[in-house]
Z-matrix of the N, CA and C atoms (Angstrom, degrees):
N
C 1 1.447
C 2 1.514 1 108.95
N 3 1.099 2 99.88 1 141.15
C 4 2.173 3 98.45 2 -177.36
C 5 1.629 4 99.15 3 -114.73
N 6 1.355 5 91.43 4 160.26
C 7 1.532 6 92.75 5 174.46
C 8 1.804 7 136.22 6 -32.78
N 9 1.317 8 100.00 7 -45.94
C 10 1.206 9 114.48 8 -158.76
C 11 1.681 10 85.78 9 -60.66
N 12 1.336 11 117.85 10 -56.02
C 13 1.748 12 130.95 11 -160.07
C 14 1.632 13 100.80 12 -49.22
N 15 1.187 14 115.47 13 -42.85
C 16 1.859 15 140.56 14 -178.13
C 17 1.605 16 111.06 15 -57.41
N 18 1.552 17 114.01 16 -49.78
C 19 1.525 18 127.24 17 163.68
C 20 1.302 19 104.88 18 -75.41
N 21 1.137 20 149.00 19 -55.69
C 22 1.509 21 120.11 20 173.68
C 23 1.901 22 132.43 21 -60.50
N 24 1.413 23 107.47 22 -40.27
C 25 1.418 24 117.81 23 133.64
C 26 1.460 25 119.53 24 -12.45
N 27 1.054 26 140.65 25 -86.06
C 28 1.344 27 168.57 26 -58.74
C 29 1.660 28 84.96 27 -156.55
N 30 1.596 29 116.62 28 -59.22
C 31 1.570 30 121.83 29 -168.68
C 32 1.122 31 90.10 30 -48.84
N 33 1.633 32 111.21 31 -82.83
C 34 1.361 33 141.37 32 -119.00
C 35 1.485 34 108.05 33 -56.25
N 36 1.059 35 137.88 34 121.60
C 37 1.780 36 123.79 35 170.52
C 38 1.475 37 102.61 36 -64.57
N 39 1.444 38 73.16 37 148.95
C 40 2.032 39 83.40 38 171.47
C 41 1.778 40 105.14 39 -86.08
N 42 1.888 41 94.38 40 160.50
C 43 1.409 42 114.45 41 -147.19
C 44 1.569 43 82.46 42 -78.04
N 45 1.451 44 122.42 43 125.55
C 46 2.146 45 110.62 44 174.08
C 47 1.618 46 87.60 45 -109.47
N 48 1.418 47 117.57 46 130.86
C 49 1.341 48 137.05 47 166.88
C 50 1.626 49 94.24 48 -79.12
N 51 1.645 50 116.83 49 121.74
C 52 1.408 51 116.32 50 141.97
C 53 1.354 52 143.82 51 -9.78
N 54 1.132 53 123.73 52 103.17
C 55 1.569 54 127.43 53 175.07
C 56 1.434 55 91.98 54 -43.53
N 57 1.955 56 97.85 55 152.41
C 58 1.128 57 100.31 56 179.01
C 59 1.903 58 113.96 57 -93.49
N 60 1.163 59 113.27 58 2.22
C 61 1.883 60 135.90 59 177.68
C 62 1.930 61 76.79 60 -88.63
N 63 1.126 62 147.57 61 -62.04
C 64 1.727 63 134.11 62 179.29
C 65 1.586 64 103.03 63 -42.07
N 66 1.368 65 100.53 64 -45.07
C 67 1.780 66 101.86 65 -165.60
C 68 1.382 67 118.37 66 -51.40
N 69 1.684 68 94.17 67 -62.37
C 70 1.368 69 122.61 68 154.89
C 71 2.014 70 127.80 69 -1.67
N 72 1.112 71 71.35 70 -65.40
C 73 2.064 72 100.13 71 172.85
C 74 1.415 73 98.84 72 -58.88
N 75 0.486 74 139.17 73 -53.02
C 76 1.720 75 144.36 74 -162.74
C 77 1.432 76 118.97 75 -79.32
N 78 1.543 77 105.16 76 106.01
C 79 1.559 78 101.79 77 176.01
C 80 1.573 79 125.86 78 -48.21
N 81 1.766 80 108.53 79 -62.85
C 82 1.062 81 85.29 80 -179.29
C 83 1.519 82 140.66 81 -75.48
N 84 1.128 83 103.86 82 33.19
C 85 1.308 84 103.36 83 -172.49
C 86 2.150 85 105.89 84 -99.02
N 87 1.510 86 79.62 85 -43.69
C 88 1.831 87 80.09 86 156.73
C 89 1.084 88 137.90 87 -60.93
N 90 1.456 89 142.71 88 158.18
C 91 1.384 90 141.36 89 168.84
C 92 1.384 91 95.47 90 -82.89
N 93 1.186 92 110.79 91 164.49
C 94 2.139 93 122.96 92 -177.77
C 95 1.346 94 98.18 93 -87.09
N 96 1.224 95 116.06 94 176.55
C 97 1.785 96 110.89 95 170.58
C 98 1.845 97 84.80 96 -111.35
N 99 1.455 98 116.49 97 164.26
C 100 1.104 99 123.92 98 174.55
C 101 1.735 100 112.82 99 -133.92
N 102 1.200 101 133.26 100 119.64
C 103 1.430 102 139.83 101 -132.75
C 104 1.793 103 89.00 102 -143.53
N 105 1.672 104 102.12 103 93.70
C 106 1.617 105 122.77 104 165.25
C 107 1.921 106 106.85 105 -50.75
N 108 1.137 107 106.22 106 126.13
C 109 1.325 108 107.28 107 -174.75
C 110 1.763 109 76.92 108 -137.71
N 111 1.985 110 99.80 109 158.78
C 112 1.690 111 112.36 110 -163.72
C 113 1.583 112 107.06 111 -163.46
N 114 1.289 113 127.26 112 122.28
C 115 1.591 114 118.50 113 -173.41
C 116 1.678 115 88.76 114 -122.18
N 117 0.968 116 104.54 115 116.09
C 118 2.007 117 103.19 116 161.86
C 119 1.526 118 104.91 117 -140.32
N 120 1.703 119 106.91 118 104.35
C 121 1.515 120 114.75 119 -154.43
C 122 1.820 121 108.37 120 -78.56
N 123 1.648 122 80.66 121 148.11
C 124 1.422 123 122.06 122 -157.36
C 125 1.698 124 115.92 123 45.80
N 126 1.220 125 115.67 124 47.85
C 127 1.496 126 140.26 125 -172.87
C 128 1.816 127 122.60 126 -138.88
N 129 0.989 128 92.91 127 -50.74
C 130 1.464 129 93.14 128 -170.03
C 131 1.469 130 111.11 129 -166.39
N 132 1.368 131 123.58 130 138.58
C 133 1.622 132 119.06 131 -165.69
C 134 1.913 133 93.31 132 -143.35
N 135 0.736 134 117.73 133 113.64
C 136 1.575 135 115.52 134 155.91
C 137 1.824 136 110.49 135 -110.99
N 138 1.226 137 123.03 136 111.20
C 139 0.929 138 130.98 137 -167.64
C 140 1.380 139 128.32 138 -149.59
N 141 1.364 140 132.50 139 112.02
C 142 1.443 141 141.00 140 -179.22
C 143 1.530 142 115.51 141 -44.08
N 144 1.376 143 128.59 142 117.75
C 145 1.125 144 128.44 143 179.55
C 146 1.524 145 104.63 144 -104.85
N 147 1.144 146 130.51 145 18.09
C 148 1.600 147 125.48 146 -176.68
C 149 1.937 148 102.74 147 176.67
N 150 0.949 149 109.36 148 175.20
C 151 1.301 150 106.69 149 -175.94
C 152 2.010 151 119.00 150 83.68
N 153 1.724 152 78.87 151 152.08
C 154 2.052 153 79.80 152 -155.34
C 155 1.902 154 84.49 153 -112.10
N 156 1.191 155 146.36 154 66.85
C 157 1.509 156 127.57 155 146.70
C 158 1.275 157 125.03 156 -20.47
N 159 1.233 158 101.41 157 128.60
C 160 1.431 159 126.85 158 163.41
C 161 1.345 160 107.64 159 -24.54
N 162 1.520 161 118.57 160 -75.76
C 163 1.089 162 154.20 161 179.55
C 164 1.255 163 139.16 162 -142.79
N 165 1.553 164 149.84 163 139.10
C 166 1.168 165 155.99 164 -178.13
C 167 1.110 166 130.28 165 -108.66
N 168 1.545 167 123.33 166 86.43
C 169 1.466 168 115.92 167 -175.67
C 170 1.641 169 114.40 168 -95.37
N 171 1.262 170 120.26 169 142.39
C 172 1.295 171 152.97 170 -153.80
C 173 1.917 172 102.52 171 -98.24
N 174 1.147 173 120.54 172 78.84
C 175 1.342 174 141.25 173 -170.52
C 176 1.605 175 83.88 174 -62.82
N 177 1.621 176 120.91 175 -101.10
C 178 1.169 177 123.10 176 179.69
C 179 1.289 178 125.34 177 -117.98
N 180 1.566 179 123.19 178 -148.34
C 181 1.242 180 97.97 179 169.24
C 182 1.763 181 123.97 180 -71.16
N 183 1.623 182 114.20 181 -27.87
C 184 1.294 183 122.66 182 173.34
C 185 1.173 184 101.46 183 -72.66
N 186 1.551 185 150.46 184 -61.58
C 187 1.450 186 125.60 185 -131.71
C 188 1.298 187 91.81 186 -129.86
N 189 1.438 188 105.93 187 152.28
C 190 1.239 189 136.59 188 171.10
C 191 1.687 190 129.28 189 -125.56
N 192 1.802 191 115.77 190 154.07
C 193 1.769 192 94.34 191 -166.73
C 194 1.436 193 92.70 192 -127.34
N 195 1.326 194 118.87 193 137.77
C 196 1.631 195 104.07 194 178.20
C 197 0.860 196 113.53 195 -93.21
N 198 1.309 197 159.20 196 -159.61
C 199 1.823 198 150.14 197 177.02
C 200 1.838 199 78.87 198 -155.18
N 201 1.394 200 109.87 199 146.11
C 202 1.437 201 137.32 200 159.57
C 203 1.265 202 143.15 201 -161.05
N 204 0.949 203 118.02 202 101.80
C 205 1.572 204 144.05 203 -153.72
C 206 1.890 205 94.80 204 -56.07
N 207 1.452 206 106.77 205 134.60
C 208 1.523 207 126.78 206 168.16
C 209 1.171 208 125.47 207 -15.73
N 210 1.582 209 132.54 208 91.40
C 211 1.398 210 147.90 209 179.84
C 212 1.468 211 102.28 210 88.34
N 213 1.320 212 115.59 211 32.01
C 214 1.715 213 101.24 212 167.16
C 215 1.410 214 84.68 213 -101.07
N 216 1.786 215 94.16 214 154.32
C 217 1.601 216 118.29 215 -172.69
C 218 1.820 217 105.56 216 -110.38
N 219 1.129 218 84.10 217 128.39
C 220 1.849 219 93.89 218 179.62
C 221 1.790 220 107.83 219 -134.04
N 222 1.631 221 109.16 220 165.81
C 223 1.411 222 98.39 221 -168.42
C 224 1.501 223 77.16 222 -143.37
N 225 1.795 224 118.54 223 141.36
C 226 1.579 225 130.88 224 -168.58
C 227 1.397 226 93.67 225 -120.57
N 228 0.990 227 107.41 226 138.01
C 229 1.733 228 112.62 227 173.86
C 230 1.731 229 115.42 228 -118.98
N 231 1.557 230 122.91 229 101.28
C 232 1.697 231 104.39 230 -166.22
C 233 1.580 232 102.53 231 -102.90
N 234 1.448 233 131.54 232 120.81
C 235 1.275 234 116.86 233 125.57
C 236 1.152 235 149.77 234 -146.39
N 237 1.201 236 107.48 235 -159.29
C 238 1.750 237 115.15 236 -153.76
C 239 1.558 238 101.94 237 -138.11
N 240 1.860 239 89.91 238 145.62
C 241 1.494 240 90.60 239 178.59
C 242 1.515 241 87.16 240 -147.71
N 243 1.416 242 97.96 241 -177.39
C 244 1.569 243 116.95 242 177.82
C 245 1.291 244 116.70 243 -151.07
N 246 1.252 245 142.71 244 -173.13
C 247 1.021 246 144.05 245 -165.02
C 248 1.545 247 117.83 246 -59.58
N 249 1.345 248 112.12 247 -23.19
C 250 1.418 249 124.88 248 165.76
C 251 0.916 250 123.77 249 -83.29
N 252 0.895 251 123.54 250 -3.34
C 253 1.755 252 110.59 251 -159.28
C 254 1.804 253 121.44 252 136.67
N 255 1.305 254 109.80 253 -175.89
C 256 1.943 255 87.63 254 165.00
C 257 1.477 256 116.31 255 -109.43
N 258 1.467 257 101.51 256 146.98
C 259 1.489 258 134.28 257 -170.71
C 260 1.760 259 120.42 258 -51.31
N 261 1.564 260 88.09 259 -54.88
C 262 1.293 261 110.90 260 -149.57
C 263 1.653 262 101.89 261 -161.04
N 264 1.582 263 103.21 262 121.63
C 265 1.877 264 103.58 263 166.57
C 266 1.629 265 76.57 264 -135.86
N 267 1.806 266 93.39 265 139.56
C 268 1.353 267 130.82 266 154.24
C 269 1.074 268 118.30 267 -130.67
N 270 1.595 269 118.90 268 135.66
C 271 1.671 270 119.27 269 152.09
C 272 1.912 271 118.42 270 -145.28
N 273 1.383 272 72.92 271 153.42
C 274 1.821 273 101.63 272 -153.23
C 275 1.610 274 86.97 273 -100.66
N 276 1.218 275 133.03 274 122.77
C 277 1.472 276 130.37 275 103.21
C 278 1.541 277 122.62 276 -41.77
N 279 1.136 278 138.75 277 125.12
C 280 1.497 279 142.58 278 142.12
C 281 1.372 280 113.94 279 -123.62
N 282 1.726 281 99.89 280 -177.84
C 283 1.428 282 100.21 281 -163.00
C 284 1.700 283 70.16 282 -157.85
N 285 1.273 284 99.82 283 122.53
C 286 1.950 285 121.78 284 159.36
C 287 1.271 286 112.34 285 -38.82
N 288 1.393 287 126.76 286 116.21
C 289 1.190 288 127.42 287 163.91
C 290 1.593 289 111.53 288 -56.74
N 291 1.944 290 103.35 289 144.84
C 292 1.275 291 109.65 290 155.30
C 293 1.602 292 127.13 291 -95.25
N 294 1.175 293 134.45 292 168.96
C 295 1.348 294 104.15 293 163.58
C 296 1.896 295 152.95 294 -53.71
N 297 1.650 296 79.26 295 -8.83
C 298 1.997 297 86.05 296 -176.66
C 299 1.408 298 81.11 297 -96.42
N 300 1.677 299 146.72 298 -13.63
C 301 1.211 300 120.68 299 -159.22
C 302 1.821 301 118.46 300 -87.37
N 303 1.226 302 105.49 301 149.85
C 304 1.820 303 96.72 302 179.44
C 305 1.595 304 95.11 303 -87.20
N 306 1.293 305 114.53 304 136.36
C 307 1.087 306 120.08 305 177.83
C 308 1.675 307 99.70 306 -111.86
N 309 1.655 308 96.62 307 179.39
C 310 1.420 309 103.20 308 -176.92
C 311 1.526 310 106.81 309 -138.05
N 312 1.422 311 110.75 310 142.22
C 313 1.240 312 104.09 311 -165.63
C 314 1.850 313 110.32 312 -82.16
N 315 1.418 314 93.25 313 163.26
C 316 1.741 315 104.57 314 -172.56
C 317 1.322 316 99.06 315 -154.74
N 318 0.984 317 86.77 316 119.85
C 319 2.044 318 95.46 317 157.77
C 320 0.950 319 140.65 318 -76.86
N 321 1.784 320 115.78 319 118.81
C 322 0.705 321 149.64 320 -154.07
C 323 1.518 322 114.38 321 90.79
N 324 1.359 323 143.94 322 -4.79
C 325 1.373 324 161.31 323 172.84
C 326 1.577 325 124.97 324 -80.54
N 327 1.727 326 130.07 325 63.40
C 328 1.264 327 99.03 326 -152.04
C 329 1.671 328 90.38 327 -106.20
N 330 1.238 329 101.53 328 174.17
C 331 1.555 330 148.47 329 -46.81
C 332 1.425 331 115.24 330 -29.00
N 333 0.872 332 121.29 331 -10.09
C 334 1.535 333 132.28 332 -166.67
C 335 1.844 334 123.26 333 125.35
N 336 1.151 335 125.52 334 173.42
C 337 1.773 336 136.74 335 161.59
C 338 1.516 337 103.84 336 -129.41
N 339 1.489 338 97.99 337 163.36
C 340 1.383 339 112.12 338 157.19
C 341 1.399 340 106.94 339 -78.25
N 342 1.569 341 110.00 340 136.03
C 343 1.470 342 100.44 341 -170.18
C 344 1.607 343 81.82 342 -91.82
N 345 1.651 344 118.52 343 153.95
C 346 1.147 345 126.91 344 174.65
C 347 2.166 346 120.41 345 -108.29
N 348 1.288 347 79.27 346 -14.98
C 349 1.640 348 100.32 347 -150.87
C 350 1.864 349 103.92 348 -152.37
N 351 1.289 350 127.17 349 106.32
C 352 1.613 351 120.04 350 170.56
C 353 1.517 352 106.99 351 -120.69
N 354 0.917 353 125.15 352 103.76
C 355 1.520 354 118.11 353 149.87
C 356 1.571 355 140.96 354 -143.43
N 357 1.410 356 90.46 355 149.77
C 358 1.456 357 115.96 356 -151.75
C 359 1.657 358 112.60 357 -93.09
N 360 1.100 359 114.15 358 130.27
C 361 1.839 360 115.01 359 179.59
C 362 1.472 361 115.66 360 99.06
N 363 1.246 362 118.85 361 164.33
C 364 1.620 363 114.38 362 -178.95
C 365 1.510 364 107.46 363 -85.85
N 366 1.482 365 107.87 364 -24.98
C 367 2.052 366 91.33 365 167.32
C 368 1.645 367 109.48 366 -40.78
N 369 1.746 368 90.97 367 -79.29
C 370 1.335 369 99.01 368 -166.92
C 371 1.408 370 143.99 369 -52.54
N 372 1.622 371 110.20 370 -20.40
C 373 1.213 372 133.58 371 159.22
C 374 1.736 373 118.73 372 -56.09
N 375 1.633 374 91.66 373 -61.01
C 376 1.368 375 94.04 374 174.01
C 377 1.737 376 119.68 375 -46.60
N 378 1.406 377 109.37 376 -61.12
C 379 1.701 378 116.04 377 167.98
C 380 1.557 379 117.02 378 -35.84
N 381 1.443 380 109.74 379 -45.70
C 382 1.339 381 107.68 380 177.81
C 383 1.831 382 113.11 381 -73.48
N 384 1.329 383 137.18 382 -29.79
C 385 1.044 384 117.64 383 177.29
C 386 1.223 385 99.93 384 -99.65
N 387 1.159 386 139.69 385 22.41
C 388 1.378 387 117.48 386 154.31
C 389 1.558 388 115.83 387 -88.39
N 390 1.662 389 109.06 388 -19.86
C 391 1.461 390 112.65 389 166.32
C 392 1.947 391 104.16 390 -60.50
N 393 0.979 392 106.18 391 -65.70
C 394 1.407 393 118.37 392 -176.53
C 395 2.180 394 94.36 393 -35.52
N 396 0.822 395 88.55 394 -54.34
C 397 2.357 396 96.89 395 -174.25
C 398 1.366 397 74.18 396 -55.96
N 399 1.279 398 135.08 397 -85.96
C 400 1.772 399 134.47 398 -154.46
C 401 1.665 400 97.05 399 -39.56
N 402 1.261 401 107.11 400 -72.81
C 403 1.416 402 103.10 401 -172.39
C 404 1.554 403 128.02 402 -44.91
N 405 1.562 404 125.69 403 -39.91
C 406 1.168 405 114.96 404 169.46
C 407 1.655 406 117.62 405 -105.59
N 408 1.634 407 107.99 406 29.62
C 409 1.377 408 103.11 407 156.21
C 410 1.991 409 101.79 408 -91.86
N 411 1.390 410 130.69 409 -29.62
C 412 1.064 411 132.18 410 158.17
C 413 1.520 412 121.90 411 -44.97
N 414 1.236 413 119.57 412 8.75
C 415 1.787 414 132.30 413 -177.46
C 416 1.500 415 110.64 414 49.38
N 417 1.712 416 115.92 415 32.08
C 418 1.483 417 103.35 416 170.54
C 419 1.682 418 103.09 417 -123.40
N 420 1.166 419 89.67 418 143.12
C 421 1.710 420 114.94 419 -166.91
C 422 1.567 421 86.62 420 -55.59
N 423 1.597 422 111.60 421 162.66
C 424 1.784 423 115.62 422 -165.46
C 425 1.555 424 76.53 423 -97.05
N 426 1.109 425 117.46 424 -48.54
C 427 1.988 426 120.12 425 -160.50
C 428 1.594 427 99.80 426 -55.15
N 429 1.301 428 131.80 427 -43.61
C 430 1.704 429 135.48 428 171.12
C 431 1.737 430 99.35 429 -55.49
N 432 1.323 431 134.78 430 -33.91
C 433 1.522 432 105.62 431 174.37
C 434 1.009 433 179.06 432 65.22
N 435 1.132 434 135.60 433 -36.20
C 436 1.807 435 140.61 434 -119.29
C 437 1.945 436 91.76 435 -31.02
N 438 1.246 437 123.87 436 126.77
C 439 1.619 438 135.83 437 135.22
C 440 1.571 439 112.35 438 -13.60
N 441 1.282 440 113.81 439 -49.33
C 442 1.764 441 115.96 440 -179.15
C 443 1.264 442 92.57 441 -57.65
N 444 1.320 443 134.86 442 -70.41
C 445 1.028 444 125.44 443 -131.28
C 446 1.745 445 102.25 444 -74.23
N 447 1.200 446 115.61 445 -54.74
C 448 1.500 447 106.26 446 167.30
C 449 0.990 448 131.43 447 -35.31
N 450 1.722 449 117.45 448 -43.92
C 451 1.515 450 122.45 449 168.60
C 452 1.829 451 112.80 450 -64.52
N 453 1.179 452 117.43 451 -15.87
C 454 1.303 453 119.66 452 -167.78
C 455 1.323 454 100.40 453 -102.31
N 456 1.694 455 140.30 454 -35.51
C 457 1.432 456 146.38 455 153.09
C 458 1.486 457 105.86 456 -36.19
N 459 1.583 458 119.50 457 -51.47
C 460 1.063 459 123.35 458 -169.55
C 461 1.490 460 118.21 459 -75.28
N 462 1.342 461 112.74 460 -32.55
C 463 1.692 462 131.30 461 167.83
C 464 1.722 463 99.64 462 -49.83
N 465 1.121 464 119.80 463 -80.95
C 466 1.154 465 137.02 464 168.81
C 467 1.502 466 128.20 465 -19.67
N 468 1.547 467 108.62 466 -63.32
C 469 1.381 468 120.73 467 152.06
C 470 1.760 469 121.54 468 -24.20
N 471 1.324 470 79.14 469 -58.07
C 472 1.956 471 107.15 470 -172.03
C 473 1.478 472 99.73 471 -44.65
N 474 1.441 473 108.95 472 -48.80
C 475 1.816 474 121.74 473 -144.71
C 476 1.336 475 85.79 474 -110.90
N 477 1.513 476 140.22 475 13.04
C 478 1.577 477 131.94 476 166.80
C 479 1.513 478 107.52 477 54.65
N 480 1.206 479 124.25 478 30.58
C 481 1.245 480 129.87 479 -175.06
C 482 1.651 481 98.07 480 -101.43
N 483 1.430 482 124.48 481 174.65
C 484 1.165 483 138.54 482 -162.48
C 485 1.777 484 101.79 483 -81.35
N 486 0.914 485 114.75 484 168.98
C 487 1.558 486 126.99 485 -148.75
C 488 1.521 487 90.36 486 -113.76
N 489 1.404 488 110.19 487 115.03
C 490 1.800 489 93.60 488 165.22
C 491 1.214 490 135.42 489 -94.46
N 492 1.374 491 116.05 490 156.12
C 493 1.630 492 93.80 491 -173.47
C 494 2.001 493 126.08 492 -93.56
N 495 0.911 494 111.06 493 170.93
C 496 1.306 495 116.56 494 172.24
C 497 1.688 496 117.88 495 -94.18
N 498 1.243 497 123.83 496 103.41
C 499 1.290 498 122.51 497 160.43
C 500 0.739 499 132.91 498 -77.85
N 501 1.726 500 135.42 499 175.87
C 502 1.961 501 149.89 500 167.08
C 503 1.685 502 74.51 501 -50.38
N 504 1.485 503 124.50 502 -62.42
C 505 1.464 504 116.60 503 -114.16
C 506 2.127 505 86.45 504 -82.03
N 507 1.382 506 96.82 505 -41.12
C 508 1.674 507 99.98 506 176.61
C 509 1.656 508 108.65 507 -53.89
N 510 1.622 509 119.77 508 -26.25
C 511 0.821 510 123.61 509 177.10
C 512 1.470 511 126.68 510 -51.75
N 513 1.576 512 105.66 511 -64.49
C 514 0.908 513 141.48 512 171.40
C 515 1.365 514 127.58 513 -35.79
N 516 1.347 515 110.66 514 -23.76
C 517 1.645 516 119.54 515 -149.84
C 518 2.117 517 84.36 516 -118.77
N 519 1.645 518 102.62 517 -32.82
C 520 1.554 519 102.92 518 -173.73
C 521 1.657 520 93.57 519 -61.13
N 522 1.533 521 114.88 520 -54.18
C 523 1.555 522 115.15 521 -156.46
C 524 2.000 523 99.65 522 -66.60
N 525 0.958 524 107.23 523 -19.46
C 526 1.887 525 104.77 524 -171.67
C 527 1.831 526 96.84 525 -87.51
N 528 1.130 527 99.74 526 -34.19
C 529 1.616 528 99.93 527 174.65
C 530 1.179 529 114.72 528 -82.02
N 531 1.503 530 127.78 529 -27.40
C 532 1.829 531 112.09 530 158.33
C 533 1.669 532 108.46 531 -82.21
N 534 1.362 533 124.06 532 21.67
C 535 1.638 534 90.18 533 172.62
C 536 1.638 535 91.32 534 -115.40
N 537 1.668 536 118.11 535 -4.04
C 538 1.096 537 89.41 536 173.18
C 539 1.338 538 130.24 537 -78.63
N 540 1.418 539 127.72 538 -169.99
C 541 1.576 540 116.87 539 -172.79
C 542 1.201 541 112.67 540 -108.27
């Protein structure tokens, strides 16, 4: 090697590949989650009760797909009835996978969400959107949140224990704890 090769060497910065927590940040670098939504009247309803999509494309006249960009939080509500009566009420809290996150699979949800929140039957459903009515009669958007607390509604649910509520002040403390770094 001769000098000259040693001084250009020497300038050049070395090439730094992106952290993958940088990558992370970056929409397009994620895939969207895509969230099967379905109306077949007085039969079957899959339908978003919260949550802001990207976009909504219009499959047919029954089904619909929502698109939602990395850590937006949405809540799916499915049911079903039959000639008697209804079958089956479910509702899902999730939260859009990012790329470092392990997600879990759900149907109709691809690639999948973290489920935050599951419940099953018209008790528990009912209890849960009446938290959701409490929460946005308090003027805070359901998608702002804190994640705990859904996972902790849902804990709760589990153990038939009392339902907690969401305050300004619980509020308050989620939004100062996401701006820190």
């Amino acid at each position: 090697m001769n000098v000259h090769a040693l001084a250009a060497e020497a300038t050049t910065p070395p090439i730094v590949a992106p952290s993958l927590a940088a990558l992370a940040g970056q929409v397009g670098i994620a895939a969207p989650t895509h969230v099967s939504l379905a109306y077949v009247e007085q039969r079957f309803k899959l339908y978003l009760r919260f949550g802001e999509p990207v976009r909504t494309l219009q499959l047919d006249r029954w089904r619909r797909c929502a698109v939602f960009l990395p850590s937006a939080m949405f809540c799916r509500i499915r049911w079903q009835a039959n000639d008697y009566g209804t079958v089956r009420w479910q509702l899902m809290v999730m939260q859009a996978g990012t790329p470092l996150d392990a997600v879990q699979r759900i149907p109709g949800v691809r690639p999948g969400a973290c489920l935050l929140l599951h419940a099953e039957g018209e008790p528990a459903v009912l209890s849960v959107l009446t938290q959701i009515d409490a929460i946005e009669a308090l003027g805070i958007a359901t998608i702002d949140v804190s994640p705990a607390y859904w996972r902790t509604l849902g804990n709760r649910l589990a153990a038939r224990l009392p339902s907690p509520e969401y305050t300004a002040e619980r509020h308050a403390a989620r939004l100062v704890g996401r701006a820190q770094p």
